[in-house]
N, C-alpha and C positions, 0 to 999 in steps of 0.2 A: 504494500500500500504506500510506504512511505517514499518507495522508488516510482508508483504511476504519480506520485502527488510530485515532484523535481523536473518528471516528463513534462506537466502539466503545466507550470511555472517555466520552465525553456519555452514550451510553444507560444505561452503567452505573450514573453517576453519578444519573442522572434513575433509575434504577431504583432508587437506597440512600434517595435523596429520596421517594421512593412509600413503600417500607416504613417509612420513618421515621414516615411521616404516618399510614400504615395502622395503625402501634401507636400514636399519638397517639388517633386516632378512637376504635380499637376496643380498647385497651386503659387511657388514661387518661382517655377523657370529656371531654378540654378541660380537664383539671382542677378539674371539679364532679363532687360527690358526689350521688349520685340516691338515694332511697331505697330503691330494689328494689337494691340493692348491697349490702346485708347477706345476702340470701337467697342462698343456693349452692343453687339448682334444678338437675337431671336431665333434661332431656327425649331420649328415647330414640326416641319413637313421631314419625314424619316428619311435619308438618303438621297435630301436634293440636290447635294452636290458630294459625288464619290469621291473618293482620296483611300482608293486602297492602303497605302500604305497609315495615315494616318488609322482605319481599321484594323488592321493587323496589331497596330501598337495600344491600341485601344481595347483591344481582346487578351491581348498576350500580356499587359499591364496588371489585367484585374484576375489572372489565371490563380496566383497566389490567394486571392481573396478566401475565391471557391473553396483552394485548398481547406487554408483555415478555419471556412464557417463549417466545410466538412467534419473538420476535427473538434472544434470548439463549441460546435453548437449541434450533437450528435442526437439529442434527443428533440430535435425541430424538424416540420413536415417540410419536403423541398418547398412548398409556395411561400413559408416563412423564410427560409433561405434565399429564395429567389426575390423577396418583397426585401432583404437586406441589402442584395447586390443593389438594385432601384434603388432604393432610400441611399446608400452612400453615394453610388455617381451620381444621383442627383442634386444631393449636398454638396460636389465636386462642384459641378456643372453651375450651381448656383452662385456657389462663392467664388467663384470663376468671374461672372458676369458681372458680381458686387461690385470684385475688389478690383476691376478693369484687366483680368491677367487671360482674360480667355473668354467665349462667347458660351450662353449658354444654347449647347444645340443635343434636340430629343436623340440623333443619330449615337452621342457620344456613350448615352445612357445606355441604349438599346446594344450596341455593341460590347461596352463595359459588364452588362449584365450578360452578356453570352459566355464574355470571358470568363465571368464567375462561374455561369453552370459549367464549362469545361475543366473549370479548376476542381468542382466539386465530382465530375463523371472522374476524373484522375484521380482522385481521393478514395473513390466509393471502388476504385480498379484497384489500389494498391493495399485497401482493406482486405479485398476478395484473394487477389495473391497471397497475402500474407495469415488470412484467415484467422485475423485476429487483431482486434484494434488497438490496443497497447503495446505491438510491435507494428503495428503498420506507422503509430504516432510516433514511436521512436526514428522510424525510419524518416520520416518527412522532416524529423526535427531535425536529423545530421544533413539531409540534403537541403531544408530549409538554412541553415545556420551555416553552409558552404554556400548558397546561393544568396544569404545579406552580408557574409564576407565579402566576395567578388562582389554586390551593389554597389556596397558601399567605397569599397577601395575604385569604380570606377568611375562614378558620382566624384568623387574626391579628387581623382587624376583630371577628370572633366572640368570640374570648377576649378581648378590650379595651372589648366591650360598644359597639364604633362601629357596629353593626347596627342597624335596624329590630326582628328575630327575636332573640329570649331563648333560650337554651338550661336555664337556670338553674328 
């Protein structure tokens, strides 16, 4: 018991270290200013203007989430799961538009919560692998806590301009 309650307290932790990061990305830019940050846009209509690539990063952003509400919130139906994903990107999406750092648009939401359900369909794969959820949590914990190592040290090398890629 005393060893799932240490598991418990890593994921967490590894999970304040995620939304930490996730308001860094998506709410401060690294601390550069872009120019479309003045503009407070609206987008309401789902996909009316494609940017795959902004997609993909908007899927593969909130994939982590999934993970965690997987683990952290095991005794919740998917539509509560899935009413989480929603409520945070769109708490994103809002303070986004507030604070002038980003527009709020329904696409970003709708994307963002896919990422979640994928994060959570790879959750619910590596429980069934492992066929046991106190090893499956262990295991997300060493890949999660290798994976906000590398974040963080890349974020870090990004904002100190130790990169090859400019964000600026």
């Amino acid at each position: 018991m005393k060893e799932n309650n240490k598991t418990n307290k890593l994921t967490n932790v590894l999970f304040i270290i995620y939304l930490i990061a996730l308001f860094w990305i998506l709410l401060f830019k690294f601390g550069v200013r872009f120019s479309y940050m003045e503009n407070r846009n609206v987008n309401l209509i789902p996909f009316a203007k494609i940017d795959v690539a902004e997609i993909i990063l908007n899927v593969v952003i909130f994939v982590p989430l999934g993970i965690y509400a997987g683990v952290l919130f095991k005794g919740r139906t998917f539509s509560t799961k899935l009413f989480f994903f929603v409520l945070i990107s769109s708490m994103f999406e809002l303070l986004q538009f507030i604070l002038r750092v980003g527009a709020f648009d329904i696409t970003d939401i709708i994307t963002n919560a896919v990422g979640g359900v994928i994060g959570l369909m790879i959750f619910k794969a590596i429980e069934r692998l492992f066929k046991n959820s106190v090893t499956a949590q262990k295991f997300i914990n060493i890949i999660a806590t290798i994976g906000t190592v590398l974040m963080i040290s890349l974020l870090l090398l990004l904002k100190m301009n130790m990169l090859p890629v400019r964000y600026q």
